[in-house]
C-alpha positions in Angstrom: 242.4 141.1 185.7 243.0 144.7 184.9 240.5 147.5 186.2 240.8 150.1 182.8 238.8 148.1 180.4 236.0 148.0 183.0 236.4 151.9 183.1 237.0 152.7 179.5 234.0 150.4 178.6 231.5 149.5 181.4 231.5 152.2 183.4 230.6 155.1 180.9 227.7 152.5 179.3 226.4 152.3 183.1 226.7 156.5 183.4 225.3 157.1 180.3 222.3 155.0 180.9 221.9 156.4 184.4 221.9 160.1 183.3 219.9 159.6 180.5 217.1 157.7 182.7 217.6 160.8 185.4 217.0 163.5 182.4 214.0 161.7 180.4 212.3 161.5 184.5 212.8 165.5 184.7 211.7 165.8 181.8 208.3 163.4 181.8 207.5 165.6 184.9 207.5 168.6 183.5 203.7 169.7 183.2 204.1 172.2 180.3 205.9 169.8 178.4 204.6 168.5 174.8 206.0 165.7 173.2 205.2 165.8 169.2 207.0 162.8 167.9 205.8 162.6 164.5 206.6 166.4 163.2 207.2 166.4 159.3 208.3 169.7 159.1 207.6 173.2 162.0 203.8 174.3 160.7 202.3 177.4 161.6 198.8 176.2 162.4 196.4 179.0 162.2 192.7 178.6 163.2 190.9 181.6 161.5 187.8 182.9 159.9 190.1 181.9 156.6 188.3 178.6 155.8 184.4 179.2 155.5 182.1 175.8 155.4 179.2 176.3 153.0 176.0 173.9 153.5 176.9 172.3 156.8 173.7 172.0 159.0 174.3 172.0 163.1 171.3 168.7 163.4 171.1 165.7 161.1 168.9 163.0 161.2 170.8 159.2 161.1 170.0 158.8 158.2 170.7 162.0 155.9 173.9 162.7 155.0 176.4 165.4 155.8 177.1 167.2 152.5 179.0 170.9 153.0 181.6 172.6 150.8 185.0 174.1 151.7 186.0 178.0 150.8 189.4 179.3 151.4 189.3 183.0 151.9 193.5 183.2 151.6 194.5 183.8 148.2 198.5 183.3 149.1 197.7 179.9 150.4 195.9 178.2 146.7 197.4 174.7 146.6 197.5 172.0 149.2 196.0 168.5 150.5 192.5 168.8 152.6 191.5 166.1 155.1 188.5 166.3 156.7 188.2 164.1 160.1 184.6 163.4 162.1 185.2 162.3 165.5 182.4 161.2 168.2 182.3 162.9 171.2 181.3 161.0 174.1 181.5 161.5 177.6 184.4 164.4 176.9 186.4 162.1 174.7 186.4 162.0 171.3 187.3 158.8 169.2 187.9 159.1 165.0 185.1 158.0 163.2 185.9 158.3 159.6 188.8 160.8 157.5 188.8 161.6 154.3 191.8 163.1 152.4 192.0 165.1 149.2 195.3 165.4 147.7 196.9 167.9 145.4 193.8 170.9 146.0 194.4 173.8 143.8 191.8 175.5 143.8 192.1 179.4 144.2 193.7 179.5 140.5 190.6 178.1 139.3 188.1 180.1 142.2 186.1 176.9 143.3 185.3 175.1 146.6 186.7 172.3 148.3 186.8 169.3 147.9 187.3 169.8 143.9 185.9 167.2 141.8 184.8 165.5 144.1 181.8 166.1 147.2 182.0 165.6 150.3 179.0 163.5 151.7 178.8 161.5 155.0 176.3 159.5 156.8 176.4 159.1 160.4 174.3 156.1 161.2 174.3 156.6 165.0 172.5 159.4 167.1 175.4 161.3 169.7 177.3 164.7 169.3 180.3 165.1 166.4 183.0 167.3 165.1 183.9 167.8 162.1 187.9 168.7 161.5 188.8 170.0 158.5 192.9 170.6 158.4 194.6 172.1 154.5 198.2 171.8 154.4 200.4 173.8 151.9 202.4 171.6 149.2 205.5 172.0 152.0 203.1 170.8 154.7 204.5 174.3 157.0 201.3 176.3 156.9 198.5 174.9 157.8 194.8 176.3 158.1 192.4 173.9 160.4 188.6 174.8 161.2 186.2 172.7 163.8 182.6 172.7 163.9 180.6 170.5 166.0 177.2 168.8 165.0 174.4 166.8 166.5 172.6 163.2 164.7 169.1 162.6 166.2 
């Protein structure tokens, strides 16, 4: 039996698997890593005073709901999609409780608030500490705006 098909074939499989283990260690190691595996497209997230929420309340009862309105202050960014996400926060975590989305938002050609044709109304049935996540994407999906406020159902 000769040696060169076990070193034109086996032995680079075996290298390659070897290095590649050796270089995805290094690289789960590294503390300042960040591992984004479902990127669409590079978006520049920016988290200013450009979205204002209008009607939204810091205390609830469990039984009223959460009604608020969405103003963009940007008049370059008028088009997009809007999701709004409330998450539970408990004991520093915080687990999804319910999203919304609202697709195709154009709303600074015709001056309104967000959500358009449509309102925005929630009822959080159980007492505990939320946030509220409210992320608008351009029609390309590479700006984004996002705005957080946290509220509190007794």
């Amino acid at each position: 039996m000769s040696k060169s098909p076990f070193l034109v074939y086996v032995l680079p499989i075996i290298l390659s698997v070897g290095l590649g283990t050796l270089v995805m260690a290094e690289a789960l190691n590294d503390s300042e890593r960040e591992l984004n595996m479902w990127q669409i497209g590079v978006a520049n997230s920016i988290s200013t005073q450009t979205i204002q929420l209008i009607g939204l309340e810091t205390k609830y009862s469990a039984s009223e709901p959460i009604e608020f309105q969405i103003r963009v202050m940007d008049s370059t960014f008028n088009c997009g999609d809007l999701y709004i996400t409330v998450y539970k926060i408990t004991n520093s975590t915080k687990q999804v409780v319910t999203q919304s989305g609202f697709l195709n938002q154009c709303y600074i050609t015709e001056n309104s608030n967000l959500p358009m044709d449509n309102n925005y109304s929630e009822i959080l049935g159980e007492t505990g500490e939320y946030e509220i996540l409210i992320e608008l994407y351009d029609k390309t999906y590479k700006q984004t705006y996002s705005h957080s406020e946290n509220l509190r159902v007794n």
